[in-house]
C-alpha positions in Angstrom: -5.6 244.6 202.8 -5.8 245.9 206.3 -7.7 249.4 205.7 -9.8 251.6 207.2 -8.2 249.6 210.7 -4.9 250.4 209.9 -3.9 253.9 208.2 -2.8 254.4 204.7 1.1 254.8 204.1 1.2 258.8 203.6 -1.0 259.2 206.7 1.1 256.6 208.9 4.4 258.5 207.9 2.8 261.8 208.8 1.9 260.7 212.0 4.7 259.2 213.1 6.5 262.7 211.9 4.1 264.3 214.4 4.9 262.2 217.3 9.0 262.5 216.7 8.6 266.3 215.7 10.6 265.7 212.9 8.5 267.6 210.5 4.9 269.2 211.2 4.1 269.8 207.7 0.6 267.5 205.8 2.1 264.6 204.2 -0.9 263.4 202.3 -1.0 260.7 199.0 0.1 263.6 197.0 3.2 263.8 198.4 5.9 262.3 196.4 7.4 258.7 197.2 10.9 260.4 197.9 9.8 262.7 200.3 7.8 260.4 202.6 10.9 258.1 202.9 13.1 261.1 203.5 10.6 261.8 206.5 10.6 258.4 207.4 14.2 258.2 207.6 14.4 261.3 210.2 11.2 259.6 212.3 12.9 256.5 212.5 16.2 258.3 214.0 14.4 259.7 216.7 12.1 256.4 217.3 16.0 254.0 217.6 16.5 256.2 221.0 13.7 255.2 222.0 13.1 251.9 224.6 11.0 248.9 222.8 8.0 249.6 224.6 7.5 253.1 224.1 8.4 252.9 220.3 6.2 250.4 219.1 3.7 252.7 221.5 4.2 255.3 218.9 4.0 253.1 216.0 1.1 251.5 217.0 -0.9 254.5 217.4 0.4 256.0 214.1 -0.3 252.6 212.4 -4.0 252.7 213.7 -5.8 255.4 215.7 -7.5 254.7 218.7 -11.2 256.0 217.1 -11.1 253.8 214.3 -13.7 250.9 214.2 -11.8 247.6 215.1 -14.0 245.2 212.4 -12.4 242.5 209.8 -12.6 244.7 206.6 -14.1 242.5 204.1 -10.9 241.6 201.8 -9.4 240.5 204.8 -12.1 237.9 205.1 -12.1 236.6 201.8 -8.5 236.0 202.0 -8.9 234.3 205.5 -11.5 231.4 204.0 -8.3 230.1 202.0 -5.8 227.5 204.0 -2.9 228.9 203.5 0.6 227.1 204.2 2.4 230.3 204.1 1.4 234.0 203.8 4.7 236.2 203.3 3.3 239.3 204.7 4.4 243.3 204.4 2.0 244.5 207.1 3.1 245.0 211.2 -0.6 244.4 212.6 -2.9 241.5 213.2 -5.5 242.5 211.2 -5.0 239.1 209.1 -4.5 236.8 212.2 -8.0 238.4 213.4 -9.6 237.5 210.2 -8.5 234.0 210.2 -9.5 232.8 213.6 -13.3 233.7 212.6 -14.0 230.7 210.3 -15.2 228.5 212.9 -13.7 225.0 210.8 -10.1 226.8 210.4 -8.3 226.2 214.1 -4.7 226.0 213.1 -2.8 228.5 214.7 0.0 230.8 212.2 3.5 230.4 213.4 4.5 233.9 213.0 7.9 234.4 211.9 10.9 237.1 211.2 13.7 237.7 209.1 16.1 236.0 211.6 18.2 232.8 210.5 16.1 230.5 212.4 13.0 231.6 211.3 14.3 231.6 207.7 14.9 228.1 208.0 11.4 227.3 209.3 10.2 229.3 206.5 11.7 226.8 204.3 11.3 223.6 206.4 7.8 224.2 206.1 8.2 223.4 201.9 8.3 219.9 202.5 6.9 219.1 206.1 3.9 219.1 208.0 4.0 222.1 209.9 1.5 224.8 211.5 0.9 227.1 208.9 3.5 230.1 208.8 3.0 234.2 209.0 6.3 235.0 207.5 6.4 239.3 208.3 9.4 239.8 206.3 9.3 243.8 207.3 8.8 243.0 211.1 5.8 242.4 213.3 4.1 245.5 215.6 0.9 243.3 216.8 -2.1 244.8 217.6 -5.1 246.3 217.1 -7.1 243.3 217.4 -5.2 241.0 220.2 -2.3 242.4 222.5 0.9 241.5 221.0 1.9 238.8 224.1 -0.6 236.6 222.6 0.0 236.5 219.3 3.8 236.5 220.7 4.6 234.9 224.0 8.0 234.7 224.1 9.0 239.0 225.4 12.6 238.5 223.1 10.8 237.6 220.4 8.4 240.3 220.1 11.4 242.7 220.5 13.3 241.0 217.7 10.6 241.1 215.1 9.7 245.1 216.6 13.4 245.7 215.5 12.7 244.1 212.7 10.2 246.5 211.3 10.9 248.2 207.8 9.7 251.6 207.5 12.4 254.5 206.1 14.4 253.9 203.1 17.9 252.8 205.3 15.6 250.3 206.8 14.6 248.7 203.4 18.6 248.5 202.2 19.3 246.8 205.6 16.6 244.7 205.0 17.4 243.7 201.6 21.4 243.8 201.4 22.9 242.6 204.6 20.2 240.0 205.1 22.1 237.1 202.7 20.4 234.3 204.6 17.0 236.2 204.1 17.3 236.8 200.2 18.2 233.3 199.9 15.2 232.0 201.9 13.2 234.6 199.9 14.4 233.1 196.7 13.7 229.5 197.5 10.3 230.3 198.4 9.8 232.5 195.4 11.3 229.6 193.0 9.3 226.6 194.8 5.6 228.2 195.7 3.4 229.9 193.4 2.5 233.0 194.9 -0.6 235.5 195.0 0.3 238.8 195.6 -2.7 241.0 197.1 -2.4 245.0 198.1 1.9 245.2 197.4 3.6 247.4 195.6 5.2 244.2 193.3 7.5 247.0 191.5 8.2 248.5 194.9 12.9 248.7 194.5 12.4 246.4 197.8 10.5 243.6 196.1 11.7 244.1 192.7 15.0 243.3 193.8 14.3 240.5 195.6 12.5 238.7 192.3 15.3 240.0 190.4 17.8 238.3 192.1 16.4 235.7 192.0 15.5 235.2 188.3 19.3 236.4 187.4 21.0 233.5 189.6 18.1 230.4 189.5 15.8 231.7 185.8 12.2 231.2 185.6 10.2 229.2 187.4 8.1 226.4 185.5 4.7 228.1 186.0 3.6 231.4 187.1 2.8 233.8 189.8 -0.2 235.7 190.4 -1.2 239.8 191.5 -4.3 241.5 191.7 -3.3 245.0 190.8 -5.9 248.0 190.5 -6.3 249.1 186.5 -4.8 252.5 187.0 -1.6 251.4 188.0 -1.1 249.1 185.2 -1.0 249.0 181.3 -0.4 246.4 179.0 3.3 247.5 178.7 3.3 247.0 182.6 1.4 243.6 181.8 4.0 242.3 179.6 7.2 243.3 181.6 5.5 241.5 184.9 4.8 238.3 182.8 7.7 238.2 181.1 10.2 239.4 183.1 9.0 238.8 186.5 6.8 236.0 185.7 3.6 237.2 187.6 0.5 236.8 185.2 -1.7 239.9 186.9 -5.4 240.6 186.8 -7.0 244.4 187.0 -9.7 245.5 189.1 -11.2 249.1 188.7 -13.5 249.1 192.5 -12.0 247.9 195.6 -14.7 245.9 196.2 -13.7 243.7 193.1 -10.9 242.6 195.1 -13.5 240.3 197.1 -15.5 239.4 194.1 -12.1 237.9 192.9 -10.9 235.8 195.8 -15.0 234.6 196.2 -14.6 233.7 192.8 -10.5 231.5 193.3 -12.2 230.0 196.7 -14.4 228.5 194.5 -12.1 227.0 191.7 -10.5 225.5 195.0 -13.8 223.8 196.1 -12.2 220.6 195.7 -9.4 221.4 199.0 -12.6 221.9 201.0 -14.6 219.5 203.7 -18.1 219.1 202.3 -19.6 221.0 204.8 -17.6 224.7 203.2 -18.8 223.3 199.8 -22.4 224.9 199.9 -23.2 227.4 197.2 -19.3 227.5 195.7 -19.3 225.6 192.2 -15.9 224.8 190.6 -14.2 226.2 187.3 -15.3 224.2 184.3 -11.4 222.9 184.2 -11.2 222.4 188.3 -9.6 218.6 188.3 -10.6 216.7 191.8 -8.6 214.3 193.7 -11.1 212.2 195.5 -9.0 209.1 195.7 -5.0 207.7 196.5 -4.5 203.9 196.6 -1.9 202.2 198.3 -0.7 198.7 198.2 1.0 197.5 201.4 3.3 194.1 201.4 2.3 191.9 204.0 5.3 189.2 205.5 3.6 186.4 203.6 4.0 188.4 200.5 0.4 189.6 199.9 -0.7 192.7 199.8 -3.5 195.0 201.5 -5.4 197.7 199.6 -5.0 200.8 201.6 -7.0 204.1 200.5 -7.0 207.4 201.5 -10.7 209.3 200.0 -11.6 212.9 200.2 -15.1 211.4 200.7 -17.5 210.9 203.5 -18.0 207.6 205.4 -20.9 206.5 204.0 -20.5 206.1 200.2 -22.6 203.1 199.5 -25.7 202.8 202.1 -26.6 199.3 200.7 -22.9 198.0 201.0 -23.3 194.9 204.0 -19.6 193.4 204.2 -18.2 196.5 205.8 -17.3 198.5 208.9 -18.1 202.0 209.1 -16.1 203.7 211.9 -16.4 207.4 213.0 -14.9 209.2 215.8 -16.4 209.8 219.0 -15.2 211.1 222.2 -15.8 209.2 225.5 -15.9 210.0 229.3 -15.5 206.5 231.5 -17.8 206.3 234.1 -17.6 203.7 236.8 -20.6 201.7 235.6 -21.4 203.2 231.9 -19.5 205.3 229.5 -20.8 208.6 228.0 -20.0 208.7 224.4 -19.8 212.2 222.8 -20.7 212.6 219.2 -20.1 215.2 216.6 -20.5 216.3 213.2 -18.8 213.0 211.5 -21.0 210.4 213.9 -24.2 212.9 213.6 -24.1 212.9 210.0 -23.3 209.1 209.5 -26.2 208.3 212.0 -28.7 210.5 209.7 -27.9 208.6 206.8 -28.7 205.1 208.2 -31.3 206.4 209.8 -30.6 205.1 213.1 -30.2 206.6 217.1 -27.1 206.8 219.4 -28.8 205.9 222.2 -28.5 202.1 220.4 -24.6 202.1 221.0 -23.6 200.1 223.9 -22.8 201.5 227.5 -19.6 199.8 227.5 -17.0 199.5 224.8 -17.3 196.1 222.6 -13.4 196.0 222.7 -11.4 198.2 224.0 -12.1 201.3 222.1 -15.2 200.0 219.7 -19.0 200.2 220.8 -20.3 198.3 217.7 -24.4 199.8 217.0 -27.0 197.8 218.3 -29.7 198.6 215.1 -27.1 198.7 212.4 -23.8 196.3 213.1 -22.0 197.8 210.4 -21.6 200.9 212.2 -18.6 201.7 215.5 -17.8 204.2 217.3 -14.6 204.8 217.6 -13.3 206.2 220.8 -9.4 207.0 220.4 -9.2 208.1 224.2 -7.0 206.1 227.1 -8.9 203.3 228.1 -8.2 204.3 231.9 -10.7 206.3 233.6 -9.1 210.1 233.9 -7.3 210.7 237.6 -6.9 214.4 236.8 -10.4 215.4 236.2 -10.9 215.8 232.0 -13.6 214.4 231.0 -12.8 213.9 227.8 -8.4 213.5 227.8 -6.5 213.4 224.4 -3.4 211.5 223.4 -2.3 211.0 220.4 -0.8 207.9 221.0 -4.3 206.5 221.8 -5.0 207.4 218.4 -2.9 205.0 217.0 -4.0 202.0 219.1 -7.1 202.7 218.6 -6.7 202.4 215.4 -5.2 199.0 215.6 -7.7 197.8 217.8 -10.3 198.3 214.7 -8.1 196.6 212.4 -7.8 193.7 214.8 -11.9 193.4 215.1 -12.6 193.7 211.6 -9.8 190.9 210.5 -11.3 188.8 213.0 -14.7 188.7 211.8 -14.9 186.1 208.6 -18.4 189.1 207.6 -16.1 191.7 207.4 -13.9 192.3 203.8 -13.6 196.2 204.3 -13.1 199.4 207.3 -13.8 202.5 206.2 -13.1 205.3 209.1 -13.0 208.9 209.3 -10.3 210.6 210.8 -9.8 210.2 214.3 -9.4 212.8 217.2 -9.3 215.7 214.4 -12.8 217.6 215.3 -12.5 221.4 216.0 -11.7 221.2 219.8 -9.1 218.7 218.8 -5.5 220.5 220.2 -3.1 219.3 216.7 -3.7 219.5 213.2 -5.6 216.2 211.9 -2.2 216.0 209.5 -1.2 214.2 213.3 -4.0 212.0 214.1 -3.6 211.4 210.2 -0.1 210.1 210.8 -0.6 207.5 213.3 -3.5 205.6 211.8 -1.7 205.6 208.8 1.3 203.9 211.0 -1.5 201.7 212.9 -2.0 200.7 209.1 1.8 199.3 209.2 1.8 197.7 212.5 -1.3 195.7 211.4 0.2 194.4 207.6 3.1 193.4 209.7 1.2 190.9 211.8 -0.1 188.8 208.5 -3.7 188.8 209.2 -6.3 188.1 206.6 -7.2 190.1 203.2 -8.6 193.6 204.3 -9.9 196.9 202.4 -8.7 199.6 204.2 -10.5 203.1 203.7 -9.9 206.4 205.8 -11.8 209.1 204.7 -10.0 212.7 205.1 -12.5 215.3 204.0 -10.1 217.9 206.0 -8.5 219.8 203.7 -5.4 220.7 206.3 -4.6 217.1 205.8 -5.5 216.4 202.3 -4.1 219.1 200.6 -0.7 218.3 202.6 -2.0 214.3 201.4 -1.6 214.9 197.7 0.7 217.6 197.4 3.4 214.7 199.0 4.1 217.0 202.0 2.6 214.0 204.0 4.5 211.3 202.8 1.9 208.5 203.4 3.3 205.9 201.4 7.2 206.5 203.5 4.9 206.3 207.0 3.0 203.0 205.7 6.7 201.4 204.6 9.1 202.0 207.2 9.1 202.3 211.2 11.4 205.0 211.2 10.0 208.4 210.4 11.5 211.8 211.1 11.3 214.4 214.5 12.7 217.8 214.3 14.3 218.4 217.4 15.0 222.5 217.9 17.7 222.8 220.9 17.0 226.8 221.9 20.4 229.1 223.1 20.1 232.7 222.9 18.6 234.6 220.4 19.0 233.2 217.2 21.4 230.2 217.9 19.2 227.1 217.8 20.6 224.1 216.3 17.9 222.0 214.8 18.5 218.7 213.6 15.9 215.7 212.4 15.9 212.9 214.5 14.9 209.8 212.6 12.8 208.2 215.5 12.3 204.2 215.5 8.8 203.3 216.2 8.2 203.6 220.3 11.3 205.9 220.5 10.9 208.3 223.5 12.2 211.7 224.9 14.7 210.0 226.6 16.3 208.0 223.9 16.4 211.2 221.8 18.4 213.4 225.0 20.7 210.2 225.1 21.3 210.7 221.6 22.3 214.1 221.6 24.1 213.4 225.0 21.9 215.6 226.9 21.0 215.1 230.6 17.1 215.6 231.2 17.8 217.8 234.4 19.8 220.8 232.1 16.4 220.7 229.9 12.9 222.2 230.0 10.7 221.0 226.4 7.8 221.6 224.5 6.2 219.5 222.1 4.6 221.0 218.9 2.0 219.1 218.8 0.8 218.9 222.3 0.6 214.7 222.0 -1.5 214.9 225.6 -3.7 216.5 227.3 -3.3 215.3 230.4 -1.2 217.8 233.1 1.2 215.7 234.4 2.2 214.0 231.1 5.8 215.0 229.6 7.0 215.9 233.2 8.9 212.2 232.4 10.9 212.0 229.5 10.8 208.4 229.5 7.2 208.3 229.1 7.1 210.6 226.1 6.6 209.2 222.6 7.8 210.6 219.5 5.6 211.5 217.0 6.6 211.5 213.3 6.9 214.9 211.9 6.4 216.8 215.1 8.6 218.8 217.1 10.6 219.0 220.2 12.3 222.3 221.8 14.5 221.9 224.2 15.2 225.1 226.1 17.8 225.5 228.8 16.9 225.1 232.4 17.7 228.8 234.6 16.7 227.5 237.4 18.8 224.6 239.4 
């Protein structure tokens, strides 16, 4: 998946022969399977004396030489266009990362992950939570060509633990594969829960095979099926039989490379429904494909009634001629002294086209709070999930999640209070492209704005959010975000990672009350602040000086804090 950039397996071996002067022979693709790894195993003696730097140096330039062409190959890019939760990946480079920061509308970041016990368990956390999505090199991580390895890893003990964690030379496979029992069990788990689509690996490969063996001997088949694209000369239909039946991988044939893209055009398509409407141009959907446009929710109010609460893979405007409602779309918002300067993007453009109407006919100053209500078309607000305080520290346009969630209210509030208004339908808030979390957040806490308002008995209400991001609707009804737990109860899960050495985290979930902070969460574990340095994954503010405090920082559901010793006093 990563050629011409990166070198093919008999010529990457031969190099790296060359630079250890282990053997000065032509290893080519003609050269049988047993002698490359014999080689390998004689390289990689040579490379463990040397330091980290200067080996993965060597690798790097065996891996990919310095005149080829650094440009995406094609199947690279077609696989890139998919979301993917979790790509389990054989290759050291960053040939894939590359490839998936070029669609503009994909901005998630991939955790990249080892074979370590911590990152095992992130592997699997990310089954059944709302996480970043997850590059899970199971044969180590190199970096490079495209970015220099201290971006794609920050942390200098981390690259060094996946560079030791590369699997070239046969030793390194049985390492990897039989003194790795917390890996093989993560592997499993993955391999038993996921449906997986394997693309350019060697699926009978001993190292693989093993792994999918195991697991089939001690767990049995899973209910449906994997997936491979394998080329047609390395496959029969005796080879088709024993994959299906034995392995449970259903696999399709391609005779030209280039096939290879034709095939992942042609899935992206039968996935047309996981896309926002604006990826949907020109991709129709198998005659089967099966769309979920719509989940309803029923939410008990104290008084024992109930508000209707959907969540629509639709856009705002579904009905133009529909007059007791409240469109609300997203805007961001620079307070002036005197006026405010509202910025609008795709979701207010687009809405604004379909009524036919101007923003220069939204008020100066906010209606309430965080609403400018339309001065043509009253059905319509902007909705400006930003602090209502002008910024002291110079942004423009600051982000907080937390504002998200008032804001949210503060809609709620308006619409409830207006005897016109029987239904708000609103877009997702603070998700756009420059947003710094994935919308699955902003997501989150309107969904708990939602609760806070049932709990205040105000009158009946229809309440609509449209998510036409498929980051957060595929994690909407795959159950991954539990909406219906975050609209019932006010305490909701935080995974707090406390960081040691290497290797030695604990991580436990903290179930946070509504308006728990930072503090409450140290107390808890009997922490003092001082010992502590954190991050928060997601960033909840853009503002500098924010989190310095640990009173002042709010937990958000289903994100993460790591706490990492303090060296210095």
């Amino acid at each position: 998946m990563s050629r011409p950039v990166c070198a093919d397996w008999s010529s990457f071996i031969s190099r790296l022969c060359t630079a250890t002067r282990v053997h000065k022979g032509d290893l080519n693709s003609d050269t049988p399977p047993e002698e490359l790894l014999r080689h390998a195993d004689d390289a990689i003696r040579v490379l463990r004396g040397w330091l980290p730097d200067r080996r993965r140096s060597e690798i790097s330039t065996a891996l990919t030489p310095p005149e080829e062409k650094l440009v995406v190959p094609p199947q690279s890019r077609a696989l890139a266009e998919f979301r993917w939760p979790l790509v389990i990946s054989t290759n050291y480079e960053d040939v894939f990362l590359q490839a998936i920061s070029l669609p503009c509308w994909n901005k998630d970041r991939y955790d990249i992950r080892g074979r370590t016990l911590q990152d095992c368990h992130a592997v699997l956390r990310s089954l059944d939570w709302s996480s970043s999505p997850i590059l899970w090199t199971i044969q180590g991580f190199l970096g490079g060509p495209f970015k220099p390895t201290e971006e794609n890893v920050p942390d200098r003990t981390r690259r060094e633990s996946l560079l030791a964690e590369i699997v070239i030379s046969h030793r390194q496979y049985q390492e990897a594969t039989y003194l790795n029992q917390h890996f093989r069990r993560a592997f499993s788990e993955v391999f038993r829960r996921r449906a997986l689509l394997f693309l350019g690996s060697g699926i009978t490969e001993s190292y693989l095979a093993g792994l999918f063996a195991e697991t089939l001997m001690m767990q049995g088949q899973r209910a449906g099926s994997h997936f491979a694209i394998l080329p047609s000369t390395e496959t029969d239909d005796a080879h088709h039989r024993f994959l299906s039946d034995r392995l449970g991988i259903l696999a399709y044939t391609y005779d030209h490379y280039e096939e290879v893209v034709e095939f992942l055009t042609a899935l992206l398509s039968c996935t047309k429904h996981f896309m926002p409407p604006s990826f949907k141009e020109g991709l129709e959907p198998a005659e089967s494909a099966v769309e979920v446009s719509s989940i309803g929710y029923r939410v008990a109010r104290s008084d024992g009634t109930m508000i209707e609460v959907s969540l629509t893979h639709q856009s705002i405007i579904d009905d133009i001629t529909r007059q007791r409602v409240l469109w609300a779309v997203s805007v961001g918002r620079h307070r002036g002294p005197r006026n405010d300067t509202l910025y609008h993007g795709s979701m207010s453009r687009g809405v604004l086209r379909k009524l036919g109407i101007s923003e220069s006919d939204f008020p100066s100053k906010a209606t309430e709070g965080y609403l400018y209500r339309h001065g043509k078309d009253p059905r319509l607000i902007a909705l400006a999930a930003r602090p209502k305080q002008r910024s002291r520290e110079g942004s423009l346009d600051p982000r907080d999640l937390s504002e998200v969630r008032a804001a949210m209210l503060a809609l709620l509030r308006y619409a409830a209070a207006d005897d016109g208004i029987d239904t708000v339908r609103v877009g997702l808030l603070s998700a756009g492209p420059s947003a710094p979390w994935n919308p699955v957040f902003p997501l989150t806490m309107m969904l708990g704005a939602v609760r806070d308002f049932s709990q205040e008995s105000p009158p009946p209400l229809q309440i609509e959010i449209t998510v036409v991001d498929s980051r957060a609707w595929t994690r909407v009804i795959s159950g991954v975000l539990p909406a219906h737990e975050i609209l019932s109860t006010s305490r909701l899960p935080v995974l707090i990672q406390v960081e040691g050495e290497l290797d030695s985290a604990d991580t436990i979930v903290y179930m946070a009350q509504d308006g728990a902070t930072l503090d409450e969460v140290l107390e808890h574990l009997n922490l003092q602040a001082n010992d502590w340095t954190w991050t928060l994954v997601p960033e909840i503010s853009t503002a500098p000086t924010l989190g310095s405090d640990p009173r002042e920082v709010l937990m958000v559901p289903y994100s993460t804090v790591i706490l990492h010793p303090r060296r210095s006093t």
